[in-house]
C-alpha positions as CSV (number, residue, x, y, z in Angstrom):
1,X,66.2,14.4,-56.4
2,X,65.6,11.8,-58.7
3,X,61.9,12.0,-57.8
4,X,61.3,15.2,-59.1
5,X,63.0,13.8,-62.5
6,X,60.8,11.2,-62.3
7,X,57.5,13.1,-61.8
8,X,58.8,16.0,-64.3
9,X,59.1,13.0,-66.5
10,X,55.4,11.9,-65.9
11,X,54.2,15.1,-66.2
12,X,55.9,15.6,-69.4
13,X,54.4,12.6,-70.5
14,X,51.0,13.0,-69.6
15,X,51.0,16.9,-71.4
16,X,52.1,14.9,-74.7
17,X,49.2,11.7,-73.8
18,X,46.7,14.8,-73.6
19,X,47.3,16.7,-76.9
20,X,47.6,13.5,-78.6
21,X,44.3,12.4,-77.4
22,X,42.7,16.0,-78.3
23,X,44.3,15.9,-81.8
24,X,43.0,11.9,-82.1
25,X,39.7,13.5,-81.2
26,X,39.5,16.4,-82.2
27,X,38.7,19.0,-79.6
28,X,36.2,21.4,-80.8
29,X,36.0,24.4,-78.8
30,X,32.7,25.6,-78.9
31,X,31.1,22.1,-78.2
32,X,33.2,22.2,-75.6
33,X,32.0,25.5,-73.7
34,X,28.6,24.5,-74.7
35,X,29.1,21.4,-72.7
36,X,30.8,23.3,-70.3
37,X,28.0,25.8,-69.6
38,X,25.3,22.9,-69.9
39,X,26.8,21.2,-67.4
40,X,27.1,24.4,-65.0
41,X,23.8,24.9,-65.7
42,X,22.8,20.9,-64.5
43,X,25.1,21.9,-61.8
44,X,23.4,24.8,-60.2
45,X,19.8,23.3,-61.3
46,X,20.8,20.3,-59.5
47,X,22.2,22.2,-56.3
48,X,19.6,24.5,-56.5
49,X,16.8,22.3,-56.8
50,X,18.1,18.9,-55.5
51,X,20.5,19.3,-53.3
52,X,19.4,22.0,-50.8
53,X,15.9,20.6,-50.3
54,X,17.7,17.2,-49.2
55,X,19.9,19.4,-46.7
56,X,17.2,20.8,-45.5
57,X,15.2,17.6,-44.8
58,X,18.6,16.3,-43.6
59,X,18.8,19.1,-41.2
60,X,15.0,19.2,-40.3
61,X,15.5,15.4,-39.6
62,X,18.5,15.8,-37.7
63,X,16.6,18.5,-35.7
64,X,13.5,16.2,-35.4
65,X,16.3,13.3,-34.1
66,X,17.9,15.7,-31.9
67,X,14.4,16.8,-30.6
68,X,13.0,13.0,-30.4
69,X,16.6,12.0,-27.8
70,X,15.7,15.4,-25.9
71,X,12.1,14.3,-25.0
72,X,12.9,10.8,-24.9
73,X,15.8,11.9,-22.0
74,X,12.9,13.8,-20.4
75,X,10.5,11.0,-20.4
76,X,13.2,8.6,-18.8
77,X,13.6,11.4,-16.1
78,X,9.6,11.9,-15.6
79,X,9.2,8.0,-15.8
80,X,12.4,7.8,-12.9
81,X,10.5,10.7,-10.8
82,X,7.2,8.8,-11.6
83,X,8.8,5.5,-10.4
84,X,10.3,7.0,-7.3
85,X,6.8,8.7,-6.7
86,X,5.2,5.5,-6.7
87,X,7.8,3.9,-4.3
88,X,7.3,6.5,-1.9
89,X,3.6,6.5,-2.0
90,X,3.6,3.0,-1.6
91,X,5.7,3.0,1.5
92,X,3.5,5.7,2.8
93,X,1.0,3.7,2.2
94,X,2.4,0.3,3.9
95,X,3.4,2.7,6.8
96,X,-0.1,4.3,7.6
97,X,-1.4,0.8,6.7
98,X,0.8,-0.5,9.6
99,X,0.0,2.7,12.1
100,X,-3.9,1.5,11.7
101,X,-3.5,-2.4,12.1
102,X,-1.5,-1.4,15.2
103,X,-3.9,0.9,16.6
104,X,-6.8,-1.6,15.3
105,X,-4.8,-4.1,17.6
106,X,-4.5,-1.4,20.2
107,X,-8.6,-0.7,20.2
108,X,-9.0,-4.6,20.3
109,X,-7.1,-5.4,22.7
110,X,-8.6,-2.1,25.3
111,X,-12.3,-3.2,24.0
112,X,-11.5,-7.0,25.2
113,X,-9.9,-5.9,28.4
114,X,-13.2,-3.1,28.6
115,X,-15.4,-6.9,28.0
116,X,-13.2,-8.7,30.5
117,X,-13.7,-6.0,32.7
118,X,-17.4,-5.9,32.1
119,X,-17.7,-9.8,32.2
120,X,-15.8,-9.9,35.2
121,X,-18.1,-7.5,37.0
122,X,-21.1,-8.9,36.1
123,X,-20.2,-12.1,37.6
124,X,-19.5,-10.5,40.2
125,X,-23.0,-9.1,41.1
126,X,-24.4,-12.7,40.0
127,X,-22.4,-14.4,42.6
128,X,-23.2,-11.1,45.2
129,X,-26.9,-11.8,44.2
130,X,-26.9,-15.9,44.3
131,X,-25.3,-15.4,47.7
132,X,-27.7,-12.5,48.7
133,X,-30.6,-15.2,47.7
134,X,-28.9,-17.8,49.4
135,X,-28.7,-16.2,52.4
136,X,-32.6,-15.1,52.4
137,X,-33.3,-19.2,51.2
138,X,-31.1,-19.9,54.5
139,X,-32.9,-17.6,56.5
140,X,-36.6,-18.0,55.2
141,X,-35.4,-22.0,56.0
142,X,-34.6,-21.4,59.3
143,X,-37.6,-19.4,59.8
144,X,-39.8,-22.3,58.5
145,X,-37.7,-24.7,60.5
146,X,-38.0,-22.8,64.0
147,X,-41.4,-22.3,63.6
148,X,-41.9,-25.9,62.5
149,X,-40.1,-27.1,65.6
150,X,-41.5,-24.5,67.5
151,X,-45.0,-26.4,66.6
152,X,-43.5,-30.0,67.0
153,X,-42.4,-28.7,70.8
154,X,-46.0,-27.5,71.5
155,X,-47.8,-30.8,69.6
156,X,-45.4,-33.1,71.4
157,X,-45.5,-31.7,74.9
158,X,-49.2,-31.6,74.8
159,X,-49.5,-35.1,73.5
160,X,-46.9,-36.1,76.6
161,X,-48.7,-33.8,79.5
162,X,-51.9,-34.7,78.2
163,X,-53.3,-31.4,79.3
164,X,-54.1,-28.5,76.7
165,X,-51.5,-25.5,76.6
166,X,-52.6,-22.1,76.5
167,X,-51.1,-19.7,74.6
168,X,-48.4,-18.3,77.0
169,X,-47.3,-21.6,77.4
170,X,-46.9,-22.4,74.2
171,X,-45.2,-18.8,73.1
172,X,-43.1,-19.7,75.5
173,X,-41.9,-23.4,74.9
174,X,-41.3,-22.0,70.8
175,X,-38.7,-19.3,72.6
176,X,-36.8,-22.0,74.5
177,X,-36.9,-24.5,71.8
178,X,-35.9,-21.4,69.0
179,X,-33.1,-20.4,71.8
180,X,-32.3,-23.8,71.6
181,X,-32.3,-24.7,68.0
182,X,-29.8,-21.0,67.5
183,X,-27.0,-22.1,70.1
């Protein structure tokens, strides 16, 4: 209760500080409204002219802001998609890159055994044919040979018997010796 004394009291003695100070002063009324409407009219100039144009830059910048978080949030999202694009192209990539080294290896390793094969075979016929040729050297050797002994045989018997051999007898001391000679 005694707070309502005491702001009764303030108020009382505020009413009686404010008529002083306008009789002090001297309060002329129509200076007053003139001052009054002058600065309603500074007012509303000010609002009019001043202050909505800043709210509306305020508010087209805030839209601009707004606008500028939007696309930069889109941008993080296309640069994330871009990002996990790239990841999965790359391990595409190193995947097929893998599947061809693999079936490189594969082709190298067929064409070597295709080259083994091939190397293999042609040794093959080169031994067949060294053996082959050989066999005729043997044979055109033992030709030479039987017919070289067959002539010895003849030369030597004639030389021995002292007679000269006709040719029966000396086709037929070449097929003894030649029997001879092949046992």
């Amino acid at each position: 209760m005694q707070s309502f004394v005491l702001l009764a009291g303030i108020g009382s003695d505020l009413a009686d500080t404010g008529a002083r100070i306008a009789t002090e002063f001297g309060l002329n009324w129509s200076y007053f409204i003139a001052q009054c409407l002058s600065f309603s009219i500074v007012a509303f100039c000010l609002h009019r002219f001043a202050y909505q144009p800043i709210q509306r830059v305020l508010e087209d910048r805030k839209r601009r802001i707004a606008e500028s978080l939007s696309n930069a949030d889109k941008i993080k999202d296309e640069l994330a998609k871009a990002e996990e694009h790239r990841k999965q192209a790359l391990a595409e990539a190193g995947a097929q890159a893998s599947k061809i080294i693999e079936e490189a290896r594969a082709v190298a390793e067929k064409e070597l055994a295709k080259r083994s094969q091939e190397a293999i075979a042609t040794a093959e016929q080169i031994i067949a044919k060294a053996r082959e040729a050989a066999a005729a050297d043997h044979a055109r050797m033992l030709g030479e040979l039987k017919r070289e002994v067959g002539r010895l045989v003849v030369e030597t018997t004639a030389r021995v018997s002292g007679k000269v051999l006709t040719m029966d007898d000396q086709s037929r001391l070449i097929e003894e010796t030649n029997k001879q000679v092949a046992a």
